[in-house]
N, C-alpha and C positions, 0 to 999 in steps of 0.2 A: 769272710762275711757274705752275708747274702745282700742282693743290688737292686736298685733298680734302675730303669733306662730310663732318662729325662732330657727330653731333645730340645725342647719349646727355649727358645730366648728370648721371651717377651718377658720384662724385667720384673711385672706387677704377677705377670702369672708364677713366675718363679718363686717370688716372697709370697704369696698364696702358700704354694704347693710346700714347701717350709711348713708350714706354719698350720694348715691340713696333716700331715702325714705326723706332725709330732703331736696334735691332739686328738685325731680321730683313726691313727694305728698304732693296734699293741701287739707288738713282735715282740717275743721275750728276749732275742739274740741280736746285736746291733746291728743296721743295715745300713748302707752308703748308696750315694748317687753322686755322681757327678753332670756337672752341668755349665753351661755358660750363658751369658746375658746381651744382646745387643748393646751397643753404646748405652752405658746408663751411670748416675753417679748413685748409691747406696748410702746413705746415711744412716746411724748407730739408732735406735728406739729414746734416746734423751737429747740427741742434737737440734739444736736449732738451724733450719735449711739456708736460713737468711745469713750466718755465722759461719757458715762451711763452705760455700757453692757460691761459683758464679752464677746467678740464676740467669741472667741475662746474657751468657754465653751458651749456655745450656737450649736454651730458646732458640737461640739463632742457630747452631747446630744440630738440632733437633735430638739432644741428649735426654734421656729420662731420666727425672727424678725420685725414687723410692723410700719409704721407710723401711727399714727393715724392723725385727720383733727384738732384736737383740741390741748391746750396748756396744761400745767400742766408738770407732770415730766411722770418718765418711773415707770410701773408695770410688775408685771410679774402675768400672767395666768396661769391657770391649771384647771382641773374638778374638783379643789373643791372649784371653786371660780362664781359664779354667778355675771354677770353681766346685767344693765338694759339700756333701752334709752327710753326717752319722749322727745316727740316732739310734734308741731303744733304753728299754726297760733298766730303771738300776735302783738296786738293794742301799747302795752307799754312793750316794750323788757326787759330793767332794773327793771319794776315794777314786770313781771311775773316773772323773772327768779328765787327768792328765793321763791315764790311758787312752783317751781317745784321742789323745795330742800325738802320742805316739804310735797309733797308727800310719800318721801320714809323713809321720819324722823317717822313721822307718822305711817307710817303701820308697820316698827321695832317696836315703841312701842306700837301699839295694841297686838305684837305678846310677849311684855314681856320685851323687850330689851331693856333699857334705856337711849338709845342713845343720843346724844346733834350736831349740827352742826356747825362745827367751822369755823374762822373768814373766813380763805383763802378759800379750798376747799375740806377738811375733813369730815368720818361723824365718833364722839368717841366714845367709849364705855371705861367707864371709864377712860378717856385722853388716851388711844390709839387708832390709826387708826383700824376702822375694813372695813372703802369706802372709797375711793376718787373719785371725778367724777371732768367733763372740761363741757365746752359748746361751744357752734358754732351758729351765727347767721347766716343766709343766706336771704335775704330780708324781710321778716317779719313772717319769723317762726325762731322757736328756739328747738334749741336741747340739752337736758343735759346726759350724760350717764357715766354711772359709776361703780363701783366694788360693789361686797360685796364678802368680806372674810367668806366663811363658812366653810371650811377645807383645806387649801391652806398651801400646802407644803414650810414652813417657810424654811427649809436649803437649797433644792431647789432654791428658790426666792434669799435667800442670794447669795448664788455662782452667779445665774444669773445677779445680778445687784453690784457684785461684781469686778470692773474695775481692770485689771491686768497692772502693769507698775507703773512707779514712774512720780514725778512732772510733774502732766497736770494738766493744764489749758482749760478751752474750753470756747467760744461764745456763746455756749446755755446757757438755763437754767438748771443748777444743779438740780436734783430732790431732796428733802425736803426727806432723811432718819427718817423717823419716828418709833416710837415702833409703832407695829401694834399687833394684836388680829384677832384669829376666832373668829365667830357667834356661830359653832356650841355647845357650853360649853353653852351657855347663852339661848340657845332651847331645851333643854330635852323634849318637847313636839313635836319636830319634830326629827325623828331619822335620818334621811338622807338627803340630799340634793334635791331629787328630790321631798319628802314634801316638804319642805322648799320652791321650788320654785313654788309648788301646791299653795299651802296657800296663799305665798304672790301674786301669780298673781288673786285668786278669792278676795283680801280684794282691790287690787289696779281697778281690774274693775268694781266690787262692780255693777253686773248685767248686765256693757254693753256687745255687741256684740262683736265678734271677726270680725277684716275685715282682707280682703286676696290682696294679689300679682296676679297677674294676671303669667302664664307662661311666656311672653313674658315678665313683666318686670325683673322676676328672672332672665332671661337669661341675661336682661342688666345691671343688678348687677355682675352677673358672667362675662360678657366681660371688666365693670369697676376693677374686682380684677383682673384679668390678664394684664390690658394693663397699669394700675396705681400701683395698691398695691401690685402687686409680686414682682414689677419692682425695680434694683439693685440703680435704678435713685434715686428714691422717698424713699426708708430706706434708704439706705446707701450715695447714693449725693447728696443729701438736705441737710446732715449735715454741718452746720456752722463750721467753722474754729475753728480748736482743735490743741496745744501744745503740744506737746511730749518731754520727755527727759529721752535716758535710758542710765544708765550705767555699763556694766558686766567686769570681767577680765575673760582672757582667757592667753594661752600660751606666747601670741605676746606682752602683756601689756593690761592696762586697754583702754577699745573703748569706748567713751561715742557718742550718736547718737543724736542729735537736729532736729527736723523736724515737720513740719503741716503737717494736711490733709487738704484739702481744695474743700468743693464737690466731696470728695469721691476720689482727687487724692494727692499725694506726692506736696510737695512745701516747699523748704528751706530748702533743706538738708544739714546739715554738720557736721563733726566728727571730735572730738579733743579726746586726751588720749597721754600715754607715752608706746602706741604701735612701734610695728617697724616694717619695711617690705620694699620689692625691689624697690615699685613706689611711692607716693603721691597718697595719697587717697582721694584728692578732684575732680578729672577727672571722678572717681567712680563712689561718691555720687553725682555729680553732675546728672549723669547720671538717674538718681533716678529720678527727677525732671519731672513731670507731667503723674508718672508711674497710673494708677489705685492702690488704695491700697486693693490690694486685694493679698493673698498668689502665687498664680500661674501668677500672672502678675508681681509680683518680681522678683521671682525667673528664667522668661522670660529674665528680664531685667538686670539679674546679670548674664546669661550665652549668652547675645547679648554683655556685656561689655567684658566677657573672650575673644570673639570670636574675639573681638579689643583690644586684650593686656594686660587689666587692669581689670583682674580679682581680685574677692576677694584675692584668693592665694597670688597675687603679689604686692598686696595693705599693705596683713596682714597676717604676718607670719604664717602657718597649720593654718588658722583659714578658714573653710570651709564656701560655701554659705549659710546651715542651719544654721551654728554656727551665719553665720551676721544678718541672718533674724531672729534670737532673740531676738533680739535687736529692734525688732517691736513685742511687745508680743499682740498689739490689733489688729494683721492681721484676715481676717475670711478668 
């Protein structure tokens, strides 16, 4: 196959460059790139972020959040994860697309790895995941792109895709927790990663040429990850409608909090418990209702409410505005 070289690990510019190259180049013969992404967690094109992701671990380790254009569930990235995408032109969409699964089934086991690929969208190594990959049609090409686990900080991944909070429910698709595995145990013959992606990109082009980007289209790659995939719209209000339900005790009594997001804002909030306090606290949470759920647009909207009377304080006994806003523990 012919290649191209894709260096950048900036996670937003990567889901651009995707998503560019499959609708504004028509190569009739499939072409690959390989590529990898700074810490970042990837979510499927139907998941809800709120549903899948620690958001608030994500923050504090300064992980990136992205949507990708494709379905599947949510991963998490790092530098010691390589990932690929094939693309090009097809006469019979269904009939090529497990071809291009076996591209990379393939070239794993030239290099040793005895790989198998599974029903849904897995590739195993000994029944655990070490790839996942999605696809995207766009009028008559195809794109398939996907992981491989070479050294990928497994506690890392856990914490990030570890959802804090009790009883949710979400709209999206739940991502498919699977046991997963590195590559690199099962390559002794490549000692690092950046072999590893030597090798395999000479056995997948197997002679052809590399083709190139022109400047001008990189830049409108780069203006596609700025105006789409950085954007608070596309990760975060895209998400489908997600259930919430927290409940903490505090001083005042127990606060249990019910509420959705819904495209990224507050909707249906309401609070029951055998708390106590000066006012009724559904004027409050009412107030909540079509907030951004975002941490600083709360906390906006719970000192616009003090400013009218019906502050937390007077809602709920010494129970402070940080204390309420824990009771959203998936804020970013």
């Amino acid at each position: 196959m012919h290649f191209l070289t894709q260096t950048a690990t900036d996670p937003y510019f990567n889901m651009a460059f995707d998503e560019f190259c499959l609708e504004s180049l028509d190569y009739p013969e499939p072409v690959f790139y390989l590529w990898q992404n700074a810490p970042a967690v990837i979510i499927g094109l139907n998941q809800s972020a709120y549903a899948e992701v620690n958001l608030p671990y994500l923050q504090e380790k300064g992980i990136q959040l992205v949507r990708r254009v494709t379905g599947g569930g949510a991963v998490y990235h790092d530098l010691g994860n390589l990932n690929y995408t094939i693309m090009g032109r097809s006469a019979d969409l269904q009939a090529d697309y497990p071809g291009y699964l076996l591209y990379m089934r393939d070239a794993l086991r030239a290099l040793g790895v005895p790989v198998s690929v599974s029903g849904r969208n897995d590739i195993l190594l000994d029944g655990r995941k070490c790839s996942g990959y999605a696809k995207r049609v766009y009028k008559d090409r195809l794109m398939v792109h996907g992981t491989l686990m070479y050294d990928v900080d497994l506690e890392e991944m856990t914490r990030a895709l570890n959802v804090p909070g009790s009883k949710m429910a979400a709209g999206g698709i739940a991502s498919v927790r699977s046991k997963v595995v590195n590559l690199k145990d099962s390559l002794p013959g490549l000692p690092d990663l950046a072999a590893f992606r030597s090798r395999l990109q000479d056995m997948l082009r197997q002679g052809d040429a590399e083709v190139f980007l022109t400047a001008e289209q990189l830049s409108a790659v780069a203006d596609l990850a700025q105006t789409k995939f950085r954007r608070w719209e596309w990760n975060l209000g895209r998400s489908p409608k997600t259930d919430f339900s927290e409940s903490r005790r505090f001083p005042c009594g127990t606060v249990t909090v019910s509420y959705s997001v819904v495209k990224g804002c507050l909707a249906d909030v309401s609070v029951g418990g055998d708390f106590i306090g000066d006012l009724p606290a559904e004027p409050l949470v009412k107030s909540l209702d079509g907030c951004p759920f975002r941490r600083a647009d709360l906390r906006e909207r719970l000192a616009e409410a003090a400013r009218r009377g019906i502050g937390v304080e007077r809602c709920f006994d010494a129970l402070s505005p940080e204390d309420f806003l824990s009771l959203f523990p998936s804020l970013s």
